[in-house]
FIKOLRO-356744 format. One record per residue (C-alpha): chain; x, y, z; residue number from 1; residue in three letters. Coordinates in steps of 0.2 Angstrom, whole numbers. Layout:
N
ATOM mol     u     v     w seq type
ATOM   A     X     Y     Z NUM  ALA
...
END
This chain:
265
ATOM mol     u     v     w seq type
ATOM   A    59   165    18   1  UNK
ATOM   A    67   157     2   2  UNK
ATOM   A    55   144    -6   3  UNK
ATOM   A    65   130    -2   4  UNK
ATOM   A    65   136    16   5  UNK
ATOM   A    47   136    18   6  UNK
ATOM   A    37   124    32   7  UNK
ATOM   A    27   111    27   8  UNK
ATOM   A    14   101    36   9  UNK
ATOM   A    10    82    30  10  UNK
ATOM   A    -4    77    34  11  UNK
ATOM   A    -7    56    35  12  UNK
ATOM   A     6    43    40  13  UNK
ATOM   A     3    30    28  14  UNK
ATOM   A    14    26    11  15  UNK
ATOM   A     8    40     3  16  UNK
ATOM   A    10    55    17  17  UNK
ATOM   A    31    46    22  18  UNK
ATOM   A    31    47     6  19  UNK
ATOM   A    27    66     1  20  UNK
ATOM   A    36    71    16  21  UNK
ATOM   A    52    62    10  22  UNK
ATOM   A    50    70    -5  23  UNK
ATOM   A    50    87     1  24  UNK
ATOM   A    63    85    16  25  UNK
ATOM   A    76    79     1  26  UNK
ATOM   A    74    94    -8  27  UNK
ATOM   A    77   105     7  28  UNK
ATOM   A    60   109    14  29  UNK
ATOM   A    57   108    33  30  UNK
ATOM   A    43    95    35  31  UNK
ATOM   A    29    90    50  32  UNK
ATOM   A    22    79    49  33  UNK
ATOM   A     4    75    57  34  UNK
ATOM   A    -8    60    59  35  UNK
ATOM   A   -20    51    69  36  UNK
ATOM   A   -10    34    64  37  UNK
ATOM   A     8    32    64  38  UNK
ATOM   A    20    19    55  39  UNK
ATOM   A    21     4    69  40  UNK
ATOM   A     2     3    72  41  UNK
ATOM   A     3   -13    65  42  UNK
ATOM   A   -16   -16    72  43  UNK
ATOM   A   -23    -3    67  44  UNK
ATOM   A   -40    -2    54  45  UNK
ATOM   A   -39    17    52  46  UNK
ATOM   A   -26    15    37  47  UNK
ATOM   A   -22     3    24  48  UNK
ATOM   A    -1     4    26  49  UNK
ATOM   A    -1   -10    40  50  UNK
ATOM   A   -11   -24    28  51  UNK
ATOM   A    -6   -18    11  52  UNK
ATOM   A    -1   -34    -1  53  UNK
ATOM   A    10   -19    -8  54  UNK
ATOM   A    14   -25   -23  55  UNK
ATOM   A    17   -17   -41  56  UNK
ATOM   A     2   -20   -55  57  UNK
ATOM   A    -6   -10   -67  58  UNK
ATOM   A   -23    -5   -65  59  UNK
ATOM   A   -23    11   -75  60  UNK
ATOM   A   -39    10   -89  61  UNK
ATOM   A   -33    31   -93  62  UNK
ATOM   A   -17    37   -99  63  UNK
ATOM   A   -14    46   -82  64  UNK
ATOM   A   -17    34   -71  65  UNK
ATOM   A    -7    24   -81  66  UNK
ATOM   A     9    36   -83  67  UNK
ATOM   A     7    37   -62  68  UNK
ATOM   A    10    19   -61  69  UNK
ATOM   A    25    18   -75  70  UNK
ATOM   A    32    31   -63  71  UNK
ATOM   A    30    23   -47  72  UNK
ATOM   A    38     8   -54  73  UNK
ATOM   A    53    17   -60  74  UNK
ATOM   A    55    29   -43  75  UNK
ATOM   A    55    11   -34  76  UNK
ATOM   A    70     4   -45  77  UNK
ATOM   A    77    20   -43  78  UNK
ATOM   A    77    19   -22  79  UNK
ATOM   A    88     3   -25  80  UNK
ATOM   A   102    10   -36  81  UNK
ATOM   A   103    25   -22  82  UNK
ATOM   A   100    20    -6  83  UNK
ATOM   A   103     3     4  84  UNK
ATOM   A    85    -5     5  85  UNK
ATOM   A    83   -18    18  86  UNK
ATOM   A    80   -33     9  87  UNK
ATOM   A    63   -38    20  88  UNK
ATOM   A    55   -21    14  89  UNK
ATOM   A    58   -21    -6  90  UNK
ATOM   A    62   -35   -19  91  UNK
ATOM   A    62   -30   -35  92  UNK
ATOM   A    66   -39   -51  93  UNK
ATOM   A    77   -29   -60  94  UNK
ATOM   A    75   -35   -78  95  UNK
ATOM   A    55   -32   -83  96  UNK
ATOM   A    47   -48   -93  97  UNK
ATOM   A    29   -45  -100  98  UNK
ATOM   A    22   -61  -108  99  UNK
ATOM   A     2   -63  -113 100  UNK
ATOM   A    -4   -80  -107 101  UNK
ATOM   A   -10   -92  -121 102  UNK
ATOM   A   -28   -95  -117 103  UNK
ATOM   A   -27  -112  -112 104  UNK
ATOM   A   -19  -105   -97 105  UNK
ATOM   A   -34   -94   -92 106  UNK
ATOM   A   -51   -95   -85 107  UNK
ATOM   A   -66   -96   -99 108  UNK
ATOM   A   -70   -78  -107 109  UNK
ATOM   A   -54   -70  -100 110  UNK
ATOM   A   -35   -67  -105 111  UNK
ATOM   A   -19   -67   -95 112  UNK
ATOM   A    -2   -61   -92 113  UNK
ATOM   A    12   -64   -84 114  UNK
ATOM   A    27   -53   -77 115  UNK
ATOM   A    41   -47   -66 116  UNK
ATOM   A    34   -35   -53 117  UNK
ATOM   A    42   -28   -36 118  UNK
ATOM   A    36   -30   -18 119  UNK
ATOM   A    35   -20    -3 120  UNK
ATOM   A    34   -29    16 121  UNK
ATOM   A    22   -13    19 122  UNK
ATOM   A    25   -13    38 123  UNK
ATOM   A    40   -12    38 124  UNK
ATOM   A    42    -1    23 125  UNK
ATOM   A    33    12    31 126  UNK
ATOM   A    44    11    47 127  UNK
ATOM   A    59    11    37 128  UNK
ATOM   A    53    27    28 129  UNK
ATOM   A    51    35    46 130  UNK
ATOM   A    68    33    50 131  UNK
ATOM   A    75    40    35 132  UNK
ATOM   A    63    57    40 133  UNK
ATOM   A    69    56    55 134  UNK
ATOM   A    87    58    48 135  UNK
ATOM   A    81    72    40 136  UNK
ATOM   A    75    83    53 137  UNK
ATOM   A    56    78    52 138  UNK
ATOM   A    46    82    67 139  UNK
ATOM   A    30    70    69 140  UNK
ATOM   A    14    72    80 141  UNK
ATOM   A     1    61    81 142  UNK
ATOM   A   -15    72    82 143  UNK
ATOM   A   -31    71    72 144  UNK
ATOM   A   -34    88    64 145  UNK
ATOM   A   -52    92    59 146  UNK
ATOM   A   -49   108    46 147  UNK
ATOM   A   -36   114    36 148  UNK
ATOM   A   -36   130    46 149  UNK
ATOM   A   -28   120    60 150  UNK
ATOM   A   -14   111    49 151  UNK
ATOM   A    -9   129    45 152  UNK
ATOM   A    -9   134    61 153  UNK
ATOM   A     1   120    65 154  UNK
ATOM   A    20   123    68 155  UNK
ATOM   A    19   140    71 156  UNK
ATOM   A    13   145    55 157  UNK
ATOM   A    17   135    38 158  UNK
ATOM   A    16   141    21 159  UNK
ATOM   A    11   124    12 160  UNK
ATOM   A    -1   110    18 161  UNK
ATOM   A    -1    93     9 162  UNK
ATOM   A   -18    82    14 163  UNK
ATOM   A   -11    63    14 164  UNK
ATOM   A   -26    59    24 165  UNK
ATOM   A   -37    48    12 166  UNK
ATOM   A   -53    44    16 167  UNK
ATOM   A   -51    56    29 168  UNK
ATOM   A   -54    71    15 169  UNK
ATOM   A   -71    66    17 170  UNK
ATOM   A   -72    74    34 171  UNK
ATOM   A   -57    86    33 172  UNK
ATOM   A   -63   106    36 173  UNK
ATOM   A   -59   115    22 174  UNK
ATOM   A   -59   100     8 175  UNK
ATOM   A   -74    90    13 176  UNK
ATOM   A   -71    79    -1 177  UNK
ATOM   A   -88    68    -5 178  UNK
ATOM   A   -81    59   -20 179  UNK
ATOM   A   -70    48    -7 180  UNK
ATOM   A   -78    34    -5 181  UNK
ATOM   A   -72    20     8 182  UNK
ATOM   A   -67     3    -2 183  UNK
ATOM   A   -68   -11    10 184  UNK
ATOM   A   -53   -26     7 185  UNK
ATOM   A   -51   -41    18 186  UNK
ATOM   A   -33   -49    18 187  UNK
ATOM   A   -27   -65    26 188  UNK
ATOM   A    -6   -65    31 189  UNK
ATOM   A     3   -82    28 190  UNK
ATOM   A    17   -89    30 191  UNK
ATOM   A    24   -95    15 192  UNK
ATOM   A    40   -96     3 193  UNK
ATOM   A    32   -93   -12 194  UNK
ATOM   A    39   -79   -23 195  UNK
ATOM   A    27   -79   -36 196  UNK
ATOM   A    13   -66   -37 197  UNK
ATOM   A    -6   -72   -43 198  UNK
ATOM   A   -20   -59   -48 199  UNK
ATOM   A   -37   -67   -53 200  UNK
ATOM   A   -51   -54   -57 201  UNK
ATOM   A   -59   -64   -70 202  UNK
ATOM   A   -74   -65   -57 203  UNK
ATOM   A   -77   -45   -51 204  UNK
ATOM   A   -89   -53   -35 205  UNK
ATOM   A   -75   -65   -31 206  UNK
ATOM   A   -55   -59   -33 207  UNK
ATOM   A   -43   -67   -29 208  UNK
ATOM   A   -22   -64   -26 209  UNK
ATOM   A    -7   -71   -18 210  UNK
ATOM   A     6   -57   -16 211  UNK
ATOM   A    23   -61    -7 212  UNK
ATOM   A    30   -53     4 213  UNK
ATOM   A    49   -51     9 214  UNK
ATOM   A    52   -59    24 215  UNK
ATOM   A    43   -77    20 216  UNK
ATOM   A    25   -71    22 217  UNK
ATOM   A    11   -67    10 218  UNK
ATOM   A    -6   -59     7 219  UNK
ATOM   A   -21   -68     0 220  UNK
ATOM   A   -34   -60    -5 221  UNK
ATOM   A   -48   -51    -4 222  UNK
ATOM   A   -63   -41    -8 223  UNK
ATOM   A   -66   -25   -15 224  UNK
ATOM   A   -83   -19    -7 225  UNK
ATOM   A   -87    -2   -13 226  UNK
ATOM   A   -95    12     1 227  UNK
ATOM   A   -92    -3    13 228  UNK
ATOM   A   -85     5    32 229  UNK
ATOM   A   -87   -13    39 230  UNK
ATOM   A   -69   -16    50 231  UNK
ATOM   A   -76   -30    58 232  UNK
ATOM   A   -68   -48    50 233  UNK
ATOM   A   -80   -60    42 234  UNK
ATOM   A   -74   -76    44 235  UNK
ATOM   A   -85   -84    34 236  UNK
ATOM   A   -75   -74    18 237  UNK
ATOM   A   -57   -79    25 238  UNK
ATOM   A   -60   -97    21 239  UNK
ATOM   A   -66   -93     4 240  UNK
ATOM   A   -52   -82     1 241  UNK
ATOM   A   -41   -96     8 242  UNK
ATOM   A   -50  -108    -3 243  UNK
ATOM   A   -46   -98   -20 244  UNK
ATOM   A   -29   -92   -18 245  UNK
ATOM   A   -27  -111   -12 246  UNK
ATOM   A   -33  -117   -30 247  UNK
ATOM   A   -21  -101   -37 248  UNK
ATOM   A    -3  -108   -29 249  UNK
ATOM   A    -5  -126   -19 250  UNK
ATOM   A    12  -123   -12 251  UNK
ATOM   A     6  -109     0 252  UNK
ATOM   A    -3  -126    11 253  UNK
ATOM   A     9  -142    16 254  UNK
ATOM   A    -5  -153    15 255  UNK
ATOM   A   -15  -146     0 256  UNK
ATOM   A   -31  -140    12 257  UNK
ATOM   A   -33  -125    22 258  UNK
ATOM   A   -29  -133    36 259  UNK
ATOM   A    -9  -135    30 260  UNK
ATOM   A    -9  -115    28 261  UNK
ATOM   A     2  -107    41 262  UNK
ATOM   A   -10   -93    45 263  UNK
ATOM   A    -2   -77    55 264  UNK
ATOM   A   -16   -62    54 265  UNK
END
């Protein structure tokens, strides 16, 4: 069997497990893909994919973090010049603008930029990346596998097994990876018009961000609480989140309270 011919198994559904398996399939692999979650569980808390804000911005503090980010940005533009992108999954800006903020624009003790970005509508970019597999010939199956042993055996035998599964490493026979560490985020969905993007970290114990998404919704946020496997929602934290993004972008409420935000999840 040629190298190109060889079987693959994926294993995770979310962004980053479509994503590997499109990679692959285009280059003339013949891809499975496996996962306990699949692309239209819109409910479920076992992934990230369905909540994502989804949105480009540069965390990197080391050069390679910071060249993978540079290159997700350009694989993104790239999509759009060759393939038609439904316009409620992707938006991108096609000209990039990076311009520092003057301080009187920023909180005390912090600085600020601002710039063109892209957004992904996560939900329905992850069901959109399905159907391009699909197309492809990729076979899925929802199954939770609990060694890599198991994915190899998967398929009738594969030559190549690409672990998607995220915090699932942890657990994962054969990897038990206990450097993963869950990162617990709470988002709340709106409906709004806004187009513009805010990120606030100057405060690490209390972020907060507003990113669009295509299709007149966006995603305030959040939290960042670290070794954190907590799914249930805090209610009390929604109305704080609501309250800062609020003072980020008042247009997000009709009325300038929480109470004139149109809240969907």
């Amino acid at each position: 069997m040629s190298e190109r011919g060889l079987r693959v198994v994926v294993l995770g559904g979310g962004v980053i497990g479509l994503t590997s398996a499109l990679v692959l399939a285009r280059n003339g692999y013949k891809v499975h893909l496996v996962a306990r979650d699949m692309p239209g569980d819109k409910d479920s808390q076992g992934f990230a994919s369905p909540w994502a804000g989804a949105n480009w911005c540069p965390f990197g503090k080391v050069h390679r973090i910071c060249e993978w980010e540079k290159e997700t940005f350009s694989g993104a533009q790239g999509e759009l010049d060759t393939f038609t992108v439904p316009i409620a999954v992707l938006t991108v800006i096609a000209t990039f603008q990076y311009t520092r903020l003057p301080q009187s624009e920023c909180p005390p003790n912090s600085v600020g930029v601002k710039f063109d970005t892209l957004s992904i509508n996560s939900p329905v970019y992850i069901l959109w990346l399905k159907s391009l597999l699909e197309e492809l010939g990729v076979t899925f199956e929802r199954r939770q596998i609990a060694s890599l042993d198991a994915a190899f055996a998967c398929f009738g035998g594969v030559g190549c097994v690409v672990n998607a599964t995220g915090l699932g490493a942890k657990s994962l026979i054969g990897v038990l990876d206990q450097n993963v560490q869950p990162i617990r985020g709470q988002t709340v969905l709106i409906k709004s018009a806004t187009t513009q993007c805010w990120m606030d970290f100057h405060d690490d114990k209390a972020p907060a961000y507003i990113i669009p998404r295509p299709g007149g919704e966006a995603i305030c946020g959040g939290c960042f609480e670290v070794d954190d496997y907590n799914t249930q929602v805090d209610f009390g934290l929604a109305e704080n989140i609501l309250q800062r993004c609020l003072a980020l972008d008042p247009s997000i409420s009709t009325d300038g309270t929480i109470a004139g935000i149109e809240i969907l999840k």
